[in-house]
C-alpha positions in Angstrom: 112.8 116.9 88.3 111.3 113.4 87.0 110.8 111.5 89.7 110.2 111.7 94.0 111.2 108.4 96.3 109.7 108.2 99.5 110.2 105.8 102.1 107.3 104.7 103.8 107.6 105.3 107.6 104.7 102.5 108.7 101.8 100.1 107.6 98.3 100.6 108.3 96.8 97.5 109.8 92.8 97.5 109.2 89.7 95.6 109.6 89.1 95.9 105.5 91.6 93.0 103.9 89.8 93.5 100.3 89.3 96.7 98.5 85.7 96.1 97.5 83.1 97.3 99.9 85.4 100.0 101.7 83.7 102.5 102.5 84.8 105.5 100.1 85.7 108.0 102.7 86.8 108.1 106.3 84.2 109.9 107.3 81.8 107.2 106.1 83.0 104.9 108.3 82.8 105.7 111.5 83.3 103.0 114.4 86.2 101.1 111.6 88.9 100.3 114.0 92.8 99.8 113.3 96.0 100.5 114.1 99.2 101.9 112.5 102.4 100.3 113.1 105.2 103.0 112.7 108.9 101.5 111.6 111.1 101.6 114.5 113.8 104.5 113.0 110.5 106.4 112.9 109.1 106.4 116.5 110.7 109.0 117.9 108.8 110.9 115.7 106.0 110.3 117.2 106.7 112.4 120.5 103.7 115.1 121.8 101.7 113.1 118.7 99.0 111.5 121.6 98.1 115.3 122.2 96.3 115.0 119.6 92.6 113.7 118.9 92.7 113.4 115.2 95.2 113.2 112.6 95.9 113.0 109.2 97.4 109.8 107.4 99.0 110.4 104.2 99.6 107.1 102.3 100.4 104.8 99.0 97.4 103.4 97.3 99.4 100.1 96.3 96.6 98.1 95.4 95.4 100.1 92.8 96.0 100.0 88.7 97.3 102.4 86.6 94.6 105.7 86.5 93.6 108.3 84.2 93.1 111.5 83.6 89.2 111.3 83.2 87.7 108.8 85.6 84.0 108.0 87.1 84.4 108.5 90.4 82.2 105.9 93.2 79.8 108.7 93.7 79.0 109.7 90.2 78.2 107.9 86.8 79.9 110.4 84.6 83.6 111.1 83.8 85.4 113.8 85.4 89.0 115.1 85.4 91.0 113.2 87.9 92.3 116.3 90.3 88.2 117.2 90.1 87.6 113.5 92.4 89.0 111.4 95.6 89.7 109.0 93.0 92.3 106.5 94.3 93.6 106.0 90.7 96.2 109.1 89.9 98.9 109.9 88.5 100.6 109.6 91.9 98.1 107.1 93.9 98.7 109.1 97.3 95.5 108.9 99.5 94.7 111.1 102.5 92.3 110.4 105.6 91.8 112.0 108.6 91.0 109.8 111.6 90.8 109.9 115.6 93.9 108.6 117.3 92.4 107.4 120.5 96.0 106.2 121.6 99.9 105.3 121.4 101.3 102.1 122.7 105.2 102.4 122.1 105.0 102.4 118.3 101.6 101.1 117.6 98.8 104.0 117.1 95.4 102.8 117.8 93.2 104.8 115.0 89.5 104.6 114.7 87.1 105.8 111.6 89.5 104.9 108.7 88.8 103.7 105.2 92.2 102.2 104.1 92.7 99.3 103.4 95.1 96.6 105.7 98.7 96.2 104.8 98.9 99.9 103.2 102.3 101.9 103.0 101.9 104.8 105.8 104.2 107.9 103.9 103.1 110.6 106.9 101.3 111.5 109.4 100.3 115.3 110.4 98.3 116.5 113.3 95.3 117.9 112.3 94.3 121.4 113.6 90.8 122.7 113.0 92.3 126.2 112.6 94.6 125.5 109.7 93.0 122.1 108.1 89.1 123.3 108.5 87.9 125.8 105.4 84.4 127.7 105.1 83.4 126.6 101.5 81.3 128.1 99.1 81.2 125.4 96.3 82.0 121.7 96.2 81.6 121.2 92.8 79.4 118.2 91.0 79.6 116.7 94.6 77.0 118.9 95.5 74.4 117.0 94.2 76.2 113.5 95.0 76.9 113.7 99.1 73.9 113.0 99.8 75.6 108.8 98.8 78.9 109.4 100.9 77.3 107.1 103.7 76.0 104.4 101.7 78.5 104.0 98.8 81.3 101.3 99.4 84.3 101.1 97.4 82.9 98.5 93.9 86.8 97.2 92.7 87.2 99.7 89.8 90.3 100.9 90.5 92.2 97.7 91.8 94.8 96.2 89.8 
């Protein structure tokens, strides 16, 4: 198989227009409100969805430039193996977040604590479930000495085109 096509299903509509000084991480950016317009075909899918208090966007990085397999990730000055970061910059630029959904209006979700930036290609959204999405960990790698910066590092323009 060489290559994948997905259709995107939505745009993300946020209070960030520029990539620089995004904060890095949803979870670092708490209060950021926005909203998600799904594509009309798509809205259906969206049925039971407002059950939900938090959920997890999958979506196109399409403001970022080509990446590499060894990249200095926001949080760190040294190089580490791509699939090792939250790197946007990859060799398929798909980002993740999990934010609240505080409500549905038709096909408009109201979302609160993201870190994408507007006018970004939705590709999914998935429900998330404490029991299956939430992992006791023993290690997180050379994050464990970097964390500590989650709150007060904001996206610096490396990895836009």
């Amino acid at each position: 198989m060489d290559s994948l096509t997905y259709k995107p299903i939505g745009i993300v509509h946020s209070p960030f227009k520029d990539p620089k000084n995004i904060p890095i991480q949803a979870a670092a950016s708490t209060g950021a409100k926005g909203t998600i317009e799904i594509y009309v075909e798509y809205a259906e899918g969206l049925v039971d969805l407002e059950g939900f208090s938090h959920i997890m966007l999958l979506y196109h990085f399409h403001l970022v430039k080509a990446g590499s397999l060894m990249v200095k990730p926001f949080l760190d000055d040294k190089l580490h193996g791509v699939f090792a970061t939250r790197a946007p910059a990859r060799p398929n630029p798909i980002g993740i977040s999990t934010v609240k959904l505080t409500r549905i209006e038709g096909n408009t979700l109201h979302i609160q604590d993201l870190d994408i930036i507007d006018g970004t290609p939705l590709i999914d959204i998935k429900p998330y479930v404490p029991e299956f999405d939430c992992r006791k960990t023993d290690k997180i790698g050379w994050f464990t000495e970097k964390i500590n910066k989650l709150s007060s590092t904001r996206d610096d323009g490396r990895f836009c085109k």
